[in-house]
Residue frames relative to the residue before (quaternion, step in Angstrom):
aa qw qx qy qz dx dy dz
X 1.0000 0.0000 0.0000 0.0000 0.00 0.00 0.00
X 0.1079 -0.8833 0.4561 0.0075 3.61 -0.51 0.56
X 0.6246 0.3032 -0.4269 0.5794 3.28 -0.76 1.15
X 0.7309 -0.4426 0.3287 0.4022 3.56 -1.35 0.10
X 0.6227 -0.5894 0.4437 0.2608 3.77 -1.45 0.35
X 0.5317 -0.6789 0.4751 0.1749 3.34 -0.33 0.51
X 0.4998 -0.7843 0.3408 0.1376 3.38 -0.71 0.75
X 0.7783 0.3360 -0.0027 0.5304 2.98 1.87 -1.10
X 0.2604 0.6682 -0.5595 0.4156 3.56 1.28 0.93
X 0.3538 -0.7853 0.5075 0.0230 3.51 -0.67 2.00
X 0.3107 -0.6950 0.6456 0.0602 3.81 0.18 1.73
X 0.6911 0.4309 -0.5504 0.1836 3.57 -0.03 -1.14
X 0.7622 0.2773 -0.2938 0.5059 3.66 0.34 -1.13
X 0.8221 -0.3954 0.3253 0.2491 3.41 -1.71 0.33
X 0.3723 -0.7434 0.3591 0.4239 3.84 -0.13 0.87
X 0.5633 0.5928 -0.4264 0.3865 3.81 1.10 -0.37
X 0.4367 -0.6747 0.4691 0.3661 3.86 -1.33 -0.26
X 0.3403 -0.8328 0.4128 0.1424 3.48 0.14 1.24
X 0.7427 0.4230 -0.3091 0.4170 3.56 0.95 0.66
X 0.5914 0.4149 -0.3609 0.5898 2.55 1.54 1.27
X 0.6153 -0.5756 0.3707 0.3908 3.46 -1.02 0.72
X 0.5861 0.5647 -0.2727 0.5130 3.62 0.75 -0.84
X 0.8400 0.2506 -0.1850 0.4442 3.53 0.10 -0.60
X 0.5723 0.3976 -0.4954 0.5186 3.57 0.93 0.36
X 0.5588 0.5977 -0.4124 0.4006 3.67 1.09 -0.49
X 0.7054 0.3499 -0.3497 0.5076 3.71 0.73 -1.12
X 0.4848 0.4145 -0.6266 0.4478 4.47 0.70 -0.15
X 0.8880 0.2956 -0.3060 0.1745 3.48 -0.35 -1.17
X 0.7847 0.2776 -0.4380 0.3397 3.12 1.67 0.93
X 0.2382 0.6952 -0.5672 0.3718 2.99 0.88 1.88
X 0.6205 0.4369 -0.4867 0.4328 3.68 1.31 0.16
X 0.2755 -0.7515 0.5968 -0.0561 3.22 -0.83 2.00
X 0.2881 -0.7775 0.4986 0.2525 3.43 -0.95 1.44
X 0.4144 0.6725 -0.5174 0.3290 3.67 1.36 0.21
X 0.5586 0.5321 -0.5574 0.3067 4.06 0.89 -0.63
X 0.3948 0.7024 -0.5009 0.3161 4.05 0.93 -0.26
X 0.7725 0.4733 -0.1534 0.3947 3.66 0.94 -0.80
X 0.6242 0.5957 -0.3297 0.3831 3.35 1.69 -0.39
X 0.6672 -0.5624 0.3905 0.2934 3.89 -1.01 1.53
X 0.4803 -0.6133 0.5279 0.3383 3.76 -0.57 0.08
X 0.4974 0.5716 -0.4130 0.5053 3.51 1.50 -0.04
X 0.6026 0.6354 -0.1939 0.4422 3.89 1.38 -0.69
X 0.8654 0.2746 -0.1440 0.3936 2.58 0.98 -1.26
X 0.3747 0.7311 -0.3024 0.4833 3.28 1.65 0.29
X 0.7471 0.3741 -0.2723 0.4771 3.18 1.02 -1.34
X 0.5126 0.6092 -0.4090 0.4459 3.73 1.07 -0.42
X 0.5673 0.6197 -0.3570 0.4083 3.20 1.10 -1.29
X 0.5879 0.6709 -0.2572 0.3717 3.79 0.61 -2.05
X 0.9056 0.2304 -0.0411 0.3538 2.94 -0.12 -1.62
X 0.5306 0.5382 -0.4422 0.4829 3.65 1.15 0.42
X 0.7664 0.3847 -0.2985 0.4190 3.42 1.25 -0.89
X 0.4157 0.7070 -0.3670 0.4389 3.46 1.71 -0.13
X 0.7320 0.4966 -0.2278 0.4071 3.33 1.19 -0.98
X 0.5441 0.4647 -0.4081 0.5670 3.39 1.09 -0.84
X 0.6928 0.4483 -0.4273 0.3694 3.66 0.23 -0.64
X 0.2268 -0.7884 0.3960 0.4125 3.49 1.56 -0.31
X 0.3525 0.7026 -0.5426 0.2961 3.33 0.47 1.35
X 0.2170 -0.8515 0.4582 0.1341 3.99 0.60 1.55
X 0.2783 -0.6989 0.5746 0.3223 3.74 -0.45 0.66
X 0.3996 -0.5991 0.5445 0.4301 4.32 -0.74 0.47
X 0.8221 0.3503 -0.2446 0.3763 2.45 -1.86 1.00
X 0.7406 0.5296 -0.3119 0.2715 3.67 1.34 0.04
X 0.4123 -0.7803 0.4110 0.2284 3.51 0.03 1.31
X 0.5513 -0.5377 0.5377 0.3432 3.93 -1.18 0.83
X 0.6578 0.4237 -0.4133 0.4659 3.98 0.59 0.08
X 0.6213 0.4968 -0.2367 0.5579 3.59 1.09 -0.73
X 0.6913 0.3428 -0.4084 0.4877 3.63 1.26 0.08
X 0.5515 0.5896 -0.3800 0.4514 3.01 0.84 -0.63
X 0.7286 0.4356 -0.3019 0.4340 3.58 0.47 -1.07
X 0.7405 0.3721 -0.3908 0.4007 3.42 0.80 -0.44
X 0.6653 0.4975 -0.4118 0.3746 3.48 0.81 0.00
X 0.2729 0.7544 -0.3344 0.4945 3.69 2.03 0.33
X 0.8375 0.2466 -0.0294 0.4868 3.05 0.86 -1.68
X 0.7579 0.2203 -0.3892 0.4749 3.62 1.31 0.31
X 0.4918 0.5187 -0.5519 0.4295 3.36 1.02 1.77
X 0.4887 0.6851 -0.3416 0.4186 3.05 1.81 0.05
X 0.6653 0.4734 -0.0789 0.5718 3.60 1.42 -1.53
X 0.9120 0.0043 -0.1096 0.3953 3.81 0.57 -0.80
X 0.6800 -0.5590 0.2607 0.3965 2.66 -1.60 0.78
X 0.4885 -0.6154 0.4815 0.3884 4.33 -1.04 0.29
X 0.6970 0.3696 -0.3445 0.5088 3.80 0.64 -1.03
X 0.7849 0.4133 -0.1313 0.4426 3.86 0.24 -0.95
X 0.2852 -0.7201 0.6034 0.1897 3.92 0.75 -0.77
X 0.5244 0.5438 -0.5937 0.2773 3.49 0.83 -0.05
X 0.5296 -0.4597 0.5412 0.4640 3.72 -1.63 -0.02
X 0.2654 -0.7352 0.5393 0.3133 3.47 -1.04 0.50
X 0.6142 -0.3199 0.5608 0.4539 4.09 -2.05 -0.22
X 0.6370 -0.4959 0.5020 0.3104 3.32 -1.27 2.04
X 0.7266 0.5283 -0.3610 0.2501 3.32 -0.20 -1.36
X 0.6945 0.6459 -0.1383 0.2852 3.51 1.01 -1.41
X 0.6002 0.7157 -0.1388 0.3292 2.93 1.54 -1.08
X 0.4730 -0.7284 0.3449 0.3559 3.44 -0.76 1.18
X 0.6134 0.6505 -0.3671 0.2567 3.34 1.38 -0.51
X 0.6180 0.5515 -0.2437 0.5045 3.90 1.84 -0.55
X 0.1879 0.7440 -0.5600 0.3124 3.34 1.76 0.68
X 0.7153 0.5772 -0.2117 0.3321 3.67 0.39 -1.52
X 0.7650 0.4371 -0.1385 0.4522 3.20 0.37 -1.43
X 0.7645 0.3894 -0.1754 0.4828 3.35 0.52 -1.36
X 0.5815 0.4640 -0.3846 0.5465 3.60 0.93 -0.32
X 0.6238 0.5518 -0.4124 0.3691 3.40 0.25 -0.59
X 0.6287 0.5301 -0.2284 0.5211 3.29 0.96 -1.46
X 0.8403 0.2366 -0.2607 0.4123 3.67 0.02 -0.56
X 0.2088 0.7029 -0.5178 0.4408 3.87 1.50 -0.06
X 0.8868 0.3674 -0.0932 0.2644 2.91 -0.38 -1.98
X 0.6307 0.5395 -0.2609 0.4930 3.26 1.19 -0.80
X 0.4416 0.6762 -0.3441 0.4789 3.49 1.09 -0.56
X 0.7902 0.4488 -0.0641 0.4125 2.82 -0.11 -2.21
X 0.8988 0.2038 -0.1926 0.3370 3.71 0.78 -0.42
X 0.4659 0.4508 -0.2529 0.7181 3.13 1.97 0.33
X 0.5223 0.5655 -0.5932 0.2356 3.72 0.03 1.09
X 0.3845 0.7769 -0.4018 0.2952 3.71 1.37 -0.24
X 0.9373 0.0071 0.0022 0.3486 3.46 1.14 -0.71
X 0.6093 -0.6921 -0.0071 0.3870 3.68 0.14 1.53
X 0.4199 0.7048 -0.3946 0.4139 3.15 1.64 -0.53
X 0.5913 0.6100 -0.1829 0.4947 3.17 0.50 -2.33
X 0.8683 0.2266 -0.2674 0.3511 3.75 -0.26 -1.27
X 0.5117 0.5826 -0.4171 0.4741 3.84 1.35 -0.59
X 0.6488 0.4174 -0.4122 0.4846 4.00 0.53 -1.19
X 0.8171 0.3425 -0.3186 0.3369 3.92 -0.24 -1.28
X 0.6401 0.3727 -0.4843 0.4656 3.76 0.81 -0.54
X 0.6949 0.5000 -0.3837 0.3463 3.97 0.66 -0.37
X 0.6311 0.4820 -0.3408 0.5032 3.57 1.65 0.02
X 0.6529 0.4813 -0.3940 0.4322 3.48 1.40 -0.26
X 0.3959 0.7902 -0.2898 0.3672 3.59 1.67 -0.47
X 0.6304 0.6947 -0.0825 0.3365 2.60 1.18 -1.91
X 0.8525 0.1583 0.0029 0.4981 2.92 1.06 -1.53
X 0.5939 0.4852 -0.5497 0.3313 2.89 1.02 0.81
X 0.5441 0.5485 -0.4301 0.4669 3.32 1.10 -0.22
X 0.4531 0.5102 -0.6148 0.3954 4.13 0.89 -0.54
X 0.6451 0.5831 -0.3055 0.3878 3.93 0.56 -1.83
X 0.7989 0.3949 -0.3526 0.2853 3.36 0.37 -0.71
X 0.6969 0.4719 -0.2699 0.4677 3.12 1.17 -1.04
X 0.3718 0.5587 -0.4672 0.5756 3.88 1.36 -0.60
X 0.8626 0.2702 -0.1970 0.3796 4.05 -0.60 -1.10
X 0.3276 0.7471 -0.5131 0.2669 3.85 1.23 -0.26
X 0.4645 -0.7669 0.3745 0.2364 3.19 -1.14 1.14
X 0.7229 0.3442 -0.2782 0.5307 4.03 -0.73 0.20
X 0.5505 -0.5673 0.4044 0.4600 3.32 -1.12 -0.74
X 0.0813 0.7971 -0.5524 0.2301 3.98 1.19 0.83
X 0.3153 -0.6864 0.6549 -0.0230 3.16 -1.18 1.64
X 0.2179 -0.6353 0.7372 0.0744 3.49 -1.30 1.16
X 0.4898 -0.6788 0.5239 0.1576 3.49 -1.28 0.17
X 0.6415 -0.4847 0.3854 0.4528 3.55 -0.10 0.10
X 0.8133 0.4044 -0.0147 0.4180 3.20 0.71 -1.71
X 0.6520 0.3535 -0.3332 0.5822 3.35 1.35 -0.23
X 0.6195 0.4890 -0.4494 0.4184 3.26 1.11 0.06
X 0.6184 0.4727 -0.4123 0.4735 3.62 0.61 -0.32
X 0.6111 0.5034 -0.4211 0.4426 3.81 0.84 -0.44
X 0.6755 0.4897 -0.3717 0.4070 3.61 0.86 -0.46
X 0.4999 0.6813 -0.2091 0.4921 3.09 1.46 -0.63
X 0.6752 0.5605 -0.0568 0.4762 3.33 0.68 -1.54
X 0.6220 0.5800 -0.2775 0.4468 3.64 1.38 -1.05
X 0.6360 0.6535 -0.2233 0.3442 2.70 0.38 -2.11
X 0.9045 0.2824 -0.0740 0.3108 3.00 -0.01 -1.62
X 0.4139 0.5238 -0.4565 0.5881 3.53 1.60 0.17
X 0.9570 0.1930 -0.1938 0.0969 3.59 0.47 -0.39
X 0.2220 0.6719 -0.3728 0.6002 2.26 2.52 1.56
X 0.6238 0.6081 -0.3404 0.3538 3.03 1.20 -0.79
X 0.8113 0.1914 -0.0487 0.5502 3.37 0.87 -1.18
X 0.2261 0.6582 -0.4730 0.5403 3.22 1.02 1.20
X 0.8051 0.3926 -0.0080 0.4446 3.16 0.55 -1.80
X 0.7325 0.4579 -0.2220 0.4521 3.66 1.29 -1.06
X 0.4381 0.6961 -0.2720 0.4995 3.38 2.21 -0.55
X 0.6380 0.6013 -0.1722 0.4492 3.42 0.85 -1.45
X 0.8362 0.3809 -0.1662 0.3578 3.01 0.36 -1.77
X 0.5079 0.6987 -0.2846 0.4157 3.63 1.80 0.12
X 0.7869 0.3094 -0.2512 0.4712 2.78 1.09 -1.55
X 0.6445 0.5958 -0.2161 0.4278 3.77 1.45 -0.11
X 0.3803 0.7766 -0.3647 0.3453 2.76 1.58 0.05
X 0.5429 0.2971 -0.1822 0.7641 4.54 1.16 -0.36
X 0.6123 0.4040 -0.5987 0.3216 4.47 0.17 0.49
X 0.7017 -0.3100 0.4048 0.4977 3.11 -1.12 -0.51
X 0.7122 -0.4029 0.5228 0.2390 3.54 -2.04 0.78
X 0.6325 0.3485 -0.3796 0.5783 3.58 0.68 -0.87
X 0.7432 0.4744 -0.3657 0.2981 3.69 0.08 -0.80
X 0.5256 0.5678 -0.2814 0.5675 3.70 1.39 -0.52
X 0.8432 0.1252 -0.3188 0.4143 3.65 0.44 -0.61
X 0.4887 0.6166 -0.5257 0.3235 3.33 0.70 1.47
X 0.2835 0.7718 -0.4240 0.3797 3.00 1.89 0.07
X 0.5568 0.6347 -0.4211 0.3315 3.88 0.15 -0.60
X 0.7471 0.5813 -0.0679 0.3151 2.38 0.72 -2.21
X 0.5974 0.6458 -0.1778 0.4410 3.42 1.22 -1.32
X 0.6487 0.5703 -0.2317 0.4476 2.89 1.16 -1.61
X 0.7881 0.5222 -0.1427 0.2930 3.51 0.61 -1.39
X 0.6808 0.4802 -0.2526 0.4921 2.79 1.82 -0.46
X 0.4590 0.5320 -0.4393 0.5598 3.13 1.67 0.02
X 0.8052 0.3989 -0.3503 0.2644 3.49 0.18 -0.62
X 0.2697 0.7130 -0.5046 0.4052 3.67 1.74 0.45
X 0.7663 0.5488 -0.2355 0.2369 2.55 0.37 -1.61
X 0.5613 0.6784 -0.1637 0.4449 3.31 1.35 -1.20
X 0.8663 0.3413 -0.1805 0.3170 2.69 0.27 -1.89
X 0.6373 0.5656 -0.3971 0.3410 3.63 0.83 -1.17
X 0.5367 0.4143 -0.5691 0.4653 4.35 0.59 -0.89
X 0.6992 0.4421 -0.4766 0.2977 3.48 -0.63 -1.04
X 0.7028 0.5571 -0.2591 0.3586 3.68 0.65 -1.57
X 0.8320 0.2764 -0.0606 0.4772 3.26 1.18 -1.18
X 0.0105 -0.6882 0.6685 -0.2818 3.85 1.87 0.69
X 0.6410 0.3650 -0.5462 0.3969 4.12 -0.98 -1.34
X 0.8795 0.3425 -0.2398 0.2271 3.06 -0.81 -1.36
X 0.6145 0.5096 -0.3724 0.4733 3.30 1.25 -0.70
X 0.6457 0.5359 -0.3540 0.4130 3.75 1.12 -0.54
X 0.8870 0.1503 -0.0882 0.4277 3.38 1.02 -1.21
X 0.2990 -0.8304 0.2184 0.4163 2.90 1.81 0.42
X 0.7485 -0.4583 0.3694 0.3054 3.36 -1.89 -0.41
X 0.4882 -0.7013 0.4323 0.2881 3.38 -1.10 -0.16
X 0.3156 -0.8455 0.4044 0.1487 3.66 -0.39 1.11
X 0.2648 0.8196 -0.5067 -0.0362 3.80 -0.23 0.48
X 0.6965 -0.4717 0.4282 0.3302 3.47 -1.27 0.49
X 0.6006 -0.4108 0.5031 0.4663 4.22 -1.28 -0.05
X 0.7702 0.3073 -0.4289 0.3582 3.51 0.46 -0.48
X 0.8011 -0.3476 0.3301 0.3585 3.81 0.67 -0.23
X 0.6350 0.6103 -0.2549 0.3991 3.37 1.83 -0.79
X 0.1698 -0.8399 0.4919 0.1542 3.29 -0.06 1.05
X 0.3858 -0.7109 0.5875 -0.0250 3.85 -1.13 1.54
X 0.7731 -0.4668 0.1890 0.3855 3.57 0.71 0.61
X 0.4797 -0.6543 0.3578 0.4623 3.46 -1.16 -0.63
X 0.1633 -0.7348 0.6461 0.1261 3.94 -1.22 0.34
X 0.3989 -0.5711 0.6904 0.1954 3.90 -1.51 1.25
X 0.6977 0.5055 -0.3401 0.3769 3.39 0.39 -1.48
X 0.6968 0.4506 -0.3481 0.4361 3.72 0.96 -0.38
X 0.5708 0.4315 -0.4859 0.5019 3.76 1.22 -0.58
X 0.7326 0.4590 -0.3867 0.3211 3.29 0.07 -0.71
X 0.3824 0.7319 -0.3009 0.4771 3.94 1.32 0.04
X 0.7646 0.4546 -0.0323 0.4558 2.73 0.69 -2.54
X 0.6225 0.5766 -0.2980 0.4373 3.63 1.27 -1.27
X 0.6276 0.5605 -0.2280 0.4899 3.56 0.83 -1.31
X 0.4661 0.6882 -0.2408 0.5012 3.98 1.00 -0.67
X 0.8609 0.3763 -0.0597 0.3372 2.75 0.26 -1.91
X 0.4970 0.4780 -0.4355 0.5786 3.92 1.52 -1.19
X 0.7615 0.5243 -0.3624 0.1174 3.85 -0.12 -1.31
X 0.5796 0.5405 -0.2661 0.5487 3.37 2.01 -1.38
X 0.5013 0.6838 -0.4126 0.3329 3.78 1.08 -0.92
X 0.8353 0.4165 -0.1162 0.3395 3.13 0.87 -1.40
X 0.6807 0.4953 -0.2417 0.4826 3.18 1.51 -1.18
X 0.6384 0.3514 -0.4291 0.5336 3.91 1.11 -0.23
X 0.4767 0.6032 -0.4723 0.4311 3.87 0.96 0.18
X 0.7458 0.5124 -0.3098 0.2920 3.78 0.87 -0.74
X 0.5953 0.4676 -0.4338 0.4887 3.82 0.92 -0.53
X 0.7207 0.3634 -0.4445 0.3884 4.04 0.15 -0.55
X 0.7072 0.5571 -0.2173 0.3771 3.46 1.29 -0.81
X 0.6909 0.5093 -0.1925 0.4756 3.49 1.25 -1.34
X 0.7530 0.6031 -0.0978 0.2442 3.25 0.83 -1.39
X 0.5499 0.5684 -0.1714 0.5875 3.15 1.36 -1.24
X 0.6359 0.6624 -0.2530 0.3047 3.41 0.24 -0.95
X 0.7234 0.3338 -0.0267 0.6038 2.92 1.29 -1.41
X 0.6429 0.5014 -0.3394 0.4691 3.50 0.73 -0.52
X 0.4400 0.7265 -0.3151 0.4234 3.82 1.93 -0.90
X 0.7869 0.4456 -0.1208 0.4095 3.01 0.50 -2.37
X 0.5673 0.4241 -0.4178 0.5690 3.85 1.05 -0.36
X 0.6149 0.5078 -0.4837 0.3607 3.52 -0.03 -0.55
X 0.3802 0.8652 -0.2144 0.2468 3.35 0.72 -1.48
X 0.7587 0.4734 0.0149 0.4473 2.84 0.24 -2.52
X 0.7319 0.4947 -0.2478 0.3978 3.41 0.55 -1.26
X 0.7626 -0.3887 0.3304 0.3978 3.50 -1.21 0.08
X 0.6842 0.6414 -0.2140 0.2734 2.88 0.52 -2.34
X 0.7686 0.3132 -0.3333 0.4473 3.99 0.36 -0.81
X 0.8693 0.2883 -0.3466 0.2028 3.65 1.03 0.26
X 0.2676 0.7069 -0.4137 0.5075 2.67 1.76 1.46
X 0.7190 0.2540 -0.0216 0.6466 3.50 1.44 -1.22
X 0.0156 0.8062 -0.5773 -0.1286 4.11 0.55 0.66
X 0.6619 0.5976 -0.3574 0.2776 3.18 0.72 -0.95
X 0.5254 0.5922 -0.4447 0.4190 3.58 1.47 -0.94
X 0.4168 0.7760 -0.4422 0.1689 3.86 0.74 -0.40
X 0.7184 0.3396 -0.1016 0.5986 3.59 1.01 -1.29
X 0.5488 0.3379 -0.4892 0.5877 3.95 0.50 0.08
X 0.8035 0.3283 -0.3794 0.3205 3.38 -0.16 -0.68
X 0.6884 0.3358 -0.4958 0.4094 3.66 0.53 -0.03
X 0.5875 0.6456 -0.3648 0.3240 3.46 0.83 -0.25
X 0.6273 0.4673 -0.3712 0.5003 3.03 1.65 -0.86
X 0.4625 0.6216 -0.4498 0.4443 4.02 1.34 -0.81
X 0.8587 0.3061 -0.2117 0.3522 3.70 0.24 -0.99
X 0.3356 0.7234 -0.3571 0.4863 3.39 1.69 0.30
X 0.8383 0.3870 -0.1457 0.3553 3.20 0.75 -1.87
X 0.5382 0.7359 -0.2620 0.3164 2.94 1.64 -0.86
X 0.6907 0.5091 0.0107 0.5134 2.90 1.44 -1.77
X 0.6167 0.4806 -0.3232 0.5332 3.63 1.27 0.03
X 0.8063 0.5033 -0.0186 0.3101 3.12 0.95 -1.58
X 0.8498 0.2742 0.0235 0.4496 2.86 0.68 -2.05
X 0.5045 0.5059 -0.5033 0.4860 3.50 1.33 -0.81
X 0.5884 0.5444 -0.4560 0.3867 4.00 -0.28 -1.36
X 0.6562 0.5998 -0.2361 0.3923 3.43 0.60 -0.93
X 0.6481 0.5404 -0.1595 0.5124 3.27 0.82 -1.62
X 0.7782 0.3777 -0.2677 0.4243 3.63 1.35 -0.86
X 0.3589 0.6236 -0.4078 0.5622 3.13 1.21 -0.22
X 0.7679 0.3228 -0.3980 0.3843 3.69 -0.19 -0.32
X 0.6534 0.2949 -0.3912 0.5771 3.92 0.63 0.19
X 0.3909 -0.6563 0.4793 0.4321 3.26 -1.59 0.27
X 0.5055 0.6655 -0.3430 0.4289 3.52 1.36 -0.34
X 0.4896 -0.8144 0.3075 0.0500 3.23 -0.45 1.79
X 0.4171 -0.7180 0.4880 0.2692 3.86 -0.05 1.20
X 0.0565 0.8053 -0.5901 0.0131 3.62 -0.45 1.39
């Protein structure tokens, strides 16, 4: 781009045109799980030069891709209502990785209660870090209500999942490794009231496209909450639904029992792609924004 930056390129909303299918597809794949790796020296400077800009203070020499990218990487790190830096863990950007990792484990550790009590209580885990890391405003959870949300969830993923696996226990293989899934969607549900009680109590904060913020509204957390169980679930289904079935064909065929070992790369890579590829995708198809 040549000549100086402009003053009045609008960071707040996404650089794509959200009312179209195409442009919610390229936001939701601009969230790169590589910002996990950037120094706090990185993410500072991303940090600088986005708020330099709102102040309309252009650093020379900065190109409308070099903003853009740095506000990528300081919506990756902080929080939108507060500006604090969020907990590694919390970040939307360890969606990828860290799902992957527990997907799979799920999906192949559900045969027995130990196995299904440890992985649905380690995915709990982290979903409630995500929520409360991404919670909306600057609402404080306690310690103690946070472990109770925590504590829910996973009692009722647990037996969700151990409930299933009983009565499925004489169905088909394909039907057994959808248990997880089930489970997980039961445990949206669960998990997000407890996670998101604050806001439903004192609600959220309303502002306008330009930034001006008009007070607070319940009737909107509770909007915003509802939103949230439905996207939970529907970007939960390609890494969760899919594989499964693509597994149980494999299976059949020769190839995995000549090569068992390919068994766990390959579903990991299935729930990798899913979760790179196809979920982003899956958002892209509402305009209502997968939180």
């Amino acid at each position: 781009m040549s000549g100086e930056l402009p003053p009045n390129i609008n960071i707040k909303e996404p650089r794509w045109d959200q009312n179209t299918f195409v442009g919610r597809g390229n936001h939701f794949f601009t969230d790169d799980s590589q910002n996990i790796l950037l120094t706090n020296k990185q993410l500072e400077n991303a940090r600088k030069i986005v708020h330099d800009y709102r102040q309309v203070v252009v650093p020379p020499g900065l190109t409308e891709n070099e903003l853009w990218k740095a506000k990528y990487i300081y919506d990756s790190a902080f929080h939108p209502d507060t500006g604090e830096k969020m907990v590694l863990i919390g970040r939307m950007s360890t969606h990828v990785p860290v799902n992957m990792t527990i997907t799979d484990c799920m999906m192949r550790f559900y045969r027995t209660t130990p196995a299904v009590l440890f992985w649905q209580w380690v995915n709990q885990s982290f979903s409630a870090m995500v929520n409360y890391t991404n919670r909306s405003g600057d609402a404080r959870l306690p310690g103690n209500e946070l472990g109770t949300a925590c504590m829910s969830a996973t009692t009722g993923t647990v037996a969700t999942a151990l409930g299933l696996n009983a009565l499925t226990k004489h169905m088909s293989p394909l039907i057994g490794r959808l248990v997880p899934f089930a489970a997980v969607a039961a445990a949206n549900c669960i998990n997000i009231l407890p996670m998101k009680q604050r806001e439903l109590k004192v609600s959220i904060p309303i502002t306008d496209e330009n930034g001006t913020h008009w007070g607070e509204s319940a009737h909107a957390a509770k909007q915003a909450v509802t939103q949230v169980v439905i996207s939970r679930i529907l970007t939960a289904t390609p890494g969760m639904a899919i594989p499964p079935f693509i597994m149980n064909t494999l299976e059949k065929k020769a190839f995995p029992k000549r090569f068992p070992w390919m068994s766990a790369p390959t579903q990991v890579g299935l729930v990798g792609f899913c979760l790179v590829f196809v979920t982003p995708l899956c958002c892209a198809l509402s305009p209502v924004p997968c939180l």
